[in-house]
N, C-alpha and C positions, 0 to 999 in steps of 0.2 A: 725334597720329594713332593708330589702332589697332593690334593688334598683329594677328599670323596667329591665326583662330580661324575657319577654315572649311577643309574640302575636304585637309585632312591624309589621313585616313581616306581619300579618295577617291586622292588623289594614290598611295598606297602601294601600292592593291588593282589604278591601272594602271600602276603596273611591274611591278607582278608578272605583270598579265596578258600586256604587251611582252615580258616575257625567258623565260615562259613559251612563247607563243605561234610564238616564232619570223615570218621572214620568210611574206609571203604567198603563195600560190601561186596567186592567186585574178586576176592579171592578167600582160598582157605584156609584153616588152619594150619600151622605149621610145625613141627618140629623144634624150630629156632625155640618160638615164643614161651618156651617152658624150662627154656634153660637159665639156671638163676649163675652167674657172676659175680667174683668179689672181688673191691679193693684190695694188692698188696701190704703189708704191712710195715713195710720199708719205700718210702718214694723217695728220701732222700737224692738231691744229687747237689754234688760241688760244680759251682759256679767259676766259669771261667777269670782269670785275673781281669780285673776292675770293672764288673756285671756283678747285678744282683742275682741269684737263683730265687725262683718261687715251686711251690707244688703244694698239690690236695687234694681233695676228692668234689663232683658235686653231681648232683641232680642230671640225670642222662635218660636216652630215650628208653634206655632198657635196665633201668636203674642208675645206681651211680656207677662214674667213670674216675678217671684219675686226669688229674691235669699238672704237666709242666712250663714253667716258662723262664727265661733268661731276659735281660733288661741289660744295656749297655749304659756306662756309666755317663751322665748328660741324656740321657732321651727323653726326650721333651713330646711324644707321641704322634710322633710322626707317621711310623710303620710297623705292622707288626704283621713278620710272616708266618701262618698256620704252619705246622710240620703235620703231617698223615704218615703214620708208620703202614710199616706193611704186615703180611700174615703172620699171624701168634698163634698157629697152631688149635688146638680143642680144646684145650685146658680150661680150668674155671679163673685162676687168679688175672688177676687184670692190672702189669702193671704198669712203672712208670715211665714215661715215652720220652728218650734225649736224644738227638739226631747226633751224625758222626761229629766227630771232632771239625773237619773240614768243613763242613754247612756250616757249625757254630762257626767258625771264625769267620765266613765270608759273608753271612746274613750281618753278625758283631761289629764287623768292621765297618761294614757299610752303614751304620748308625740304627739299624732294625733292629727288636727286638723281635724274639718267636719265643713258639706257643704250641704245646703237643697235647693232644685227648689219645688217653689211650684206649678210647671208645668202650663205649660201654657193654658192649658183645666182643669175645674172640670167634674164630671160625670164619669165614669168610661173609664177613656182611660191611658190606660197603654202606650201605645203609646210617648201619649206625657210627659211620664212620666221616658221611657227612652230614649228617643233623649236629652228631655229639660235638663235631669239631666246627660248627657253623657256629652252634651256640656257645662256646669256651670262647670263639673270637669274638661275639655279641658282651660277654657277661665275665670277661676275662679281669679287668677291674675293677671289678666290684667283687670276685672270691679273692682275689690280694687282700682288697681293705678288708674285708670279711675275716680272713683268716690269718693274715699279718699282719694289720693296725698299718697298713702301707697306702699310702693315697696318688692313684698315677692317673695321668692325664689319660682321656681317651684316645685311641688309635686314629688317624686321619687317611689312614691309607689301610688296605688289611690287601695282603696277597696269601698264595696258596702252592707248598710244594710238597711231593710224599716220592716215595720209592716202590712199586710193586702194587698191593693191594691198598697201600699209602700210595701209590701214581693215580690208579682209578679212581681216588676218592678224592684227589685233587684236580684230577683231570673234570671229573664228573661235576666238581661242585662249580664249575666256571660254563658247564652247558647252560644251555639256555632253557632247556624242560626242566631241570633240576634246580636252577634259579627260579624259576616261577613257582615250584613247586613245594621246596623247603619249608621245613618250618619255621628256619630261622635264613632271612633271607641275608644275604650278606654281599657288600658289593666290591667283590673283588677285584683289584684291578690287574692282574697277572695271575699263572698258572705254571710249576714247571713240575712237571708230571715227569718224574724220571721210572725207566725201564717199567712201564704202568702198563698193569694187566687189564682185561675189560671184559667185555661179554666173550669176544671170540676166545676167551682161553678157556671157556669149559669146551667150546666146540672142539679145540685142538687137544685139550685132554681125553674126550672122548673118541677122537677119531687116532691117535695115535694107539690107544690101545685095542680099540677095534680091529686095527688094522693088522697087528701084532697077532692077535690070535686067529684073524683070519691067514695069515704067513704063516703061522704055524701047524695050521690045522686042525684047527678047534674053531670053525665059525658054526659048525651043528650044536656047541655047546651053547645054554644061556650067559649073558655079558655075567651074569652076578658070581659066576662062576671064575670070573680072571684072578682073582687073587689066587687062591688054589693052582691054579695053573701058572700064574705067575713066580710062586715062589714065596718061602717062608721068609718075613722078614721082622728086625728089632722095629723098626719106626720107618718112617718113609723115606729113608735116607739109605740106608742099609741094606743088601739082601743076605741073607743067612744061609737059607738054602733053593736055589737056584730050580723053578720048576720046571715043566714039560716047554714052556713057549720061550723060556730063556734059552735051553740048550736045543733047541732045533735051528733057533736063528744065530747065537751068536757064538763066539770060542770062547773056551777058559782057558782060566790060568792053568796049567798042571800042575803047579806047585801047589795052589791055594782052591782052588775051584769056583773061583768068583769068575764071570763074565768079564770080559774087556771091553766090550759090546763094539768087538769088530766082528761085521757080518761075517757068517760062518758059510755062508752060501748063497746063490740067489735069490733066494727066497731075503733073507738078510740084508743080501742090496736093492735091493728093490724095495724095503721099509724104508731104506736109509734113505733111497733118492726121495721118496713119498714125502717121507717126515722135512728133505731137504723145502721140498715145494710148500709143503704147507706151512713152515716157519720164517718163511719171505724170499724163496728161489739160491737159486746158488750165488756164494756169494763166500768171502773169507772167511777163515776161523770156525764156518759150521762143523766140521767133522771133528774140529775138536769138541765143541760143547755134545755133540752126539752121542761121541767117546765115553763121557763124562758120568760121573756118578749122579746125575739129576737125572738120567735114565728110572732111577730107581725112585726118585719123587716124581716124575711125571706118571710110569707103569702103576705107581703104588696107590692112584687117584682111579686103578680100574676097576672097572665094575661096580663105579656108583650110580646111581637109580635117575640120576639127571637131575635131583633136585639141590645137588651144592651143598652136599651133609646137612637136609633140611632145610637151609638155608630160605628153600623154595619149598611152596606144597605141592608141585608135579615137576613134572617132567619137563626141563629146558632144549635136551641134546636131539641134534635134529638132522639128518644124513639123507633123508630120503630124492631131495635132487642133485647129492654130492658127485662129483667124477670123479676117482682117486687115478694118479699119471703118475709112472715113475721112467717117462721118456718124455724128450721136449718138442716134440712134432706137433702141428697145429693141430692136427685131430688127434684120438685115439688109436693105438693101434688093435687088431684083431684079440690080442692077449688081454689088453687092457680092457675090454670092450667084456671081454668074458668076466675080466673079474671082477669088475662093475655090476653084470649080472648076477653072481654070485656073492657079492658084498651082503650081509646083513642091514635093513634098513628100518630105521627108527623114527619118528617123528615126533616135533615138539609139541606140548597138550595144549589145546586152546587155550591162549587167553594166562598163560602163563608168566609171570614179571609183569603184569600188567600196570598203569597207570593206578595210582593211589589219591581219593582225594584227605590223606593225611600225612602228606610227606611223601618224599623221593619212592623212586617204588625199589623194591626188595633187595635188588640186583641195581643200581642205577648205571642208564646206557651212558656211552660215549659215541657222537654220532660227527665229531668235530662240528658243532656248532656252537663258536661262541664269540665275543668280541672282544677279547682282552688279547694283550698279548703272552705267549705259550710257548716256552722254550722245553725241546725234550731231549732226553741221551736211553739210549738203546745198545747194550753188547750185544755184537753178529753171532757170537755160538751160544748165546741163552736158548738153552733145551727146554729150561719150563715156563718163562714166559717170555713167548719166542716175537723175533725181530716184527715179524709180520703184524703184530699191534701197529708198527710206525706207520706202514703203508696204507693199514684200512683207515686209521686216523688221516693221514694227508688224503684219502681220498674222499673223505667224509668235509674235509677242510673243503676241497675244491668245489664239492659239491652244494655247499653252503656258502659259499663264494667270500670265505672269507683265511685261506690257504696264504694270503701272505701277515698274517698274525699267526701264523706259524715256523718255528726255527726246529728242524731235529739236527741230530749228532749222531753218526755210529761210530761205536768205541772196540777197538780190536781184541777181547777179553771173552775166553771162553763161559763165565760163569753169569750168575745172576744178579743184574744190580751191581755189577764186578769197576765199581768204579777207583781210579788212583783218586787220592785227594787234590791232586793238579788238576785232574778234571771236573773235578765237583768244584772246587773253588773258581775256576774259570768262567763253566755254566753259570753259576751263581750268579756271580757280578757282571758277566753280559746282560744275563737277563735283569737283574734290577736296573743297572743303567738302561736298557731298552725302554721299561717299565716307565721309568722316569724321563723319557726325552729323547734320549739320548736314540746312537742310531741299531738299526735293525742289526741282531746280530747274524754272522756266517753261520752257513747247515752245511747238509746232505744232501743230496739227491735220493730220497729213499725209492721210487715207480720205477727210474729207468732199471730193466733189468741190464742191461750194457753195462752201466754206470757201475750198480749193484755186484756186479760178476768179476768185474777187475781187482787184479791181483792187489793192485794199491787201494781200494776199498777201506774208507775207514781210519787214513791213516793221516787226516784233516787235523784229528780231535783226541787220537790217542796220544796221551801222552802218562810214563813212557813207555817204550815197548816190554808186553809181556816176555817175560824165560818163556824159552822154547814153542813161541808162537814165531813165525814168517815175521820181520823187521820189516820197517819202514825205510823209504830209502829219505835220508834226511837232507 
């Protein structure tokens, strides 16, 4: 593996900007910052056959966090890949962070040790999810000797992989604002940010259900009003009892009275084609994840105030030069045009997510700009964090002209993150042999919509084929 030979120089010049600079004065108070956190009381976890396991707690940006990690039997400290879990919900306990079996073994194999912060905030803060886990890869052997009398050579290599709100905060921590910016700067030499959500996925949760109750007939009502309208539900997952904007658009069961959420009308198809366009165009598999009970976690995020359950102190969600098309004709037609004018339109509050000089700011962007190499995988029917991250990402790549340090993958699985372990372990070891020399791994074409639309779409990287999804022809 290689040793550290990039981004020292860089790493130095932001701490010093950090300790410098001091806290920011440049936003306000939040909601987040009063939420207090705790270690679980069990971090235990068993170590794979011939790996040491470690776990503990230590010092994080928002108190203490939990940290795991795994050591292959012989590692002499060559690499250690960060793992970034994804969303954990609201709850207060904070636990312990093990990546799937699969990762384990293809990180394991490959002679890497990894390494999980289960950040020191739940709820969606990416924040602390790269500081916490910047610093766990900074200060990772020194809580071993600290708290198991274990003395392990330092890392020479540190790379960075997560899933979801674990993809953003791995994605994130390899940009180049976020590198200068950290507190803890770290020089990563790779990223593989799987099915990673980012800034557009409040814009898409917000305009999915905006758009719902303007389909239904409730846009005179206020947004904070969707839940009510939405329907009673156990948790975000669930609907219980089915309100005014679910049975206008969609069919139920007659047995059960649950939604199937196949359009019940035009009105219904014409959300469906919307939501099709805004989760990255037509393409395989959408209608199934549409189908799908993440309807009920994506609707169940309505009618929040745009600050990311606090997350933020205003308002992020921002619609007011948005088009919504539920046709593919180069213009608008007369209908669409109307209801564009009639759309409800919202704007993001000045100066919102803004630039922190004490670390990452609040939300941190993904704008693809970075220099490392970044292998990604995306399922085509993810309804809650939809395909369309891949494409703003390569276009963000291009634009920063650095699009061939770029590898994605779409995977033919209606769900989220819905990866086989064939596929995770595949990705894996592409990407660390890329990482290390070796040569560029095979993509996707995620821009051309041509490409994108074809029925074989996707059928590169699945492996194997879903029950009762469209097969590949092999």
């Amino acid at each position: 593996m290689k040793k550290i030979n990039r981004l020292i120089a860089l790493g130095v010049s932001a701490a010093v900007l950090v300790s410098c600079a001091g806290v920011s004065g440049t936003s306000g108070t939040r909601e987040h910052d009063a939420r207090v956190f705790t270690p679980a009381s069990d971090l235990a976890f068993e170590a794979r056959p011939g790996a040491r396991a470690f776990y503990g707690t230590y010092a994080a940006l928002q108190g203490d966090a939990v940290y795991a990690a795994e050591f292959p039997e012989g590692w002499d400290g060559d690499g250690l890949v960060m793992f970034a879990h994804g969303y954990r919900g609201v709850g207060a306990e904070l636990a312990v962070s093990v990546p799937s079996a699969a990762f384990r073994e293809a990180v394991l194999a490959a002679g890497y040790a990894w390494a999980a912060s289960s950040y020191s905030a739940n709820f969606y803060d990416v924040r602390a999810g790269v500081e916490d886990t910047n610093k766990l890869a900074l200060e990772l052997v020194d809580y071993v000797q600290r708290d198991w009398a274990v003395t392990l050579d330092a890392p020479t290599q540190f790379l960075i992989a997560g899933s979801s709100l674990g993809g953003h905060t791995a994605a994130a921590a390899v940009e180049r604002e976020n590198m200068q910016r950290t507190r803890y700067p770290v020089p990563y030499e790779g990223a593989a940010p799987f099915c990673q959500a980012e800034q557009n996925q409040f814009q898409w949760l917000g305009d999915y259900s905006r758009l719902a109750q303007m389909f239904a007939g409730y846009a005179y009502m206020p947004y904070s009003e969707f839940p009510s309208l939405y329907g009673q539900m156990n948790n975000e997952t669930r609907l219980l009892n089915p309100g005014p904007i679910v049975t206008s658009l969609f069919k139920l069961d007659p047995e059960t009275g649950a939604p199937t959420w196949e359009p019940a009308n035009i009105n219904g198809e014409r959300l469906m084609l919307m939501a099709q366009t805004l989760t990255g165009g037509k393409r395989p598999i959408f209608e199934y994840g549409f189908r799908s009970n993440y309807q009920n976690t994506v609707m169940g995020s309505g009618g929040d105030n745009g600050t990311v359950r606090g997350v933020l102190d205003r308002n992020l969600y921002d619609n007011s030069n948005r088009v919504y098309r539920w046709t593919e004709g180069d213009t608008p037609t007369a209908e669409e045009l109307a209801f564009n004018e009639m759309m409800p339109r919202v704007s993001a509050d000045r100066g919102v997510n803004a630039l922190r000089t004490d670390g990452v700011r609040w939300i941190p962007e993904i704008r693809g700009d970075f220099d490392v190499p970044v292998l990604t995988m995306h399922t085509l029917g993810d309804f809650y964090v939809p395909f369309r991250h891949q494409q703003l990402y390569r276009e963000g790549a291009i634009e920063n002209g650095n699009d061939h340090l770029l590898v994605q993958r779409a995977i033919r699985a209606p769900g989220h993150c819905d990866f086989s372990p064939d596929e995770t372990k595949r990705a894996l070891s592409d990407w660390l042999a890329w990482v290390n020399g070796g040569p560029r791994p095979q993509g996707d074409d995620v821009l051309d919509a041509s490409v994108v639309a074809e029925e074989s779409y996707g059928c590169n990287f699945t492996t194997p084929d879903r029950p009762g999804l469209p097969a590949c022809a092999r």
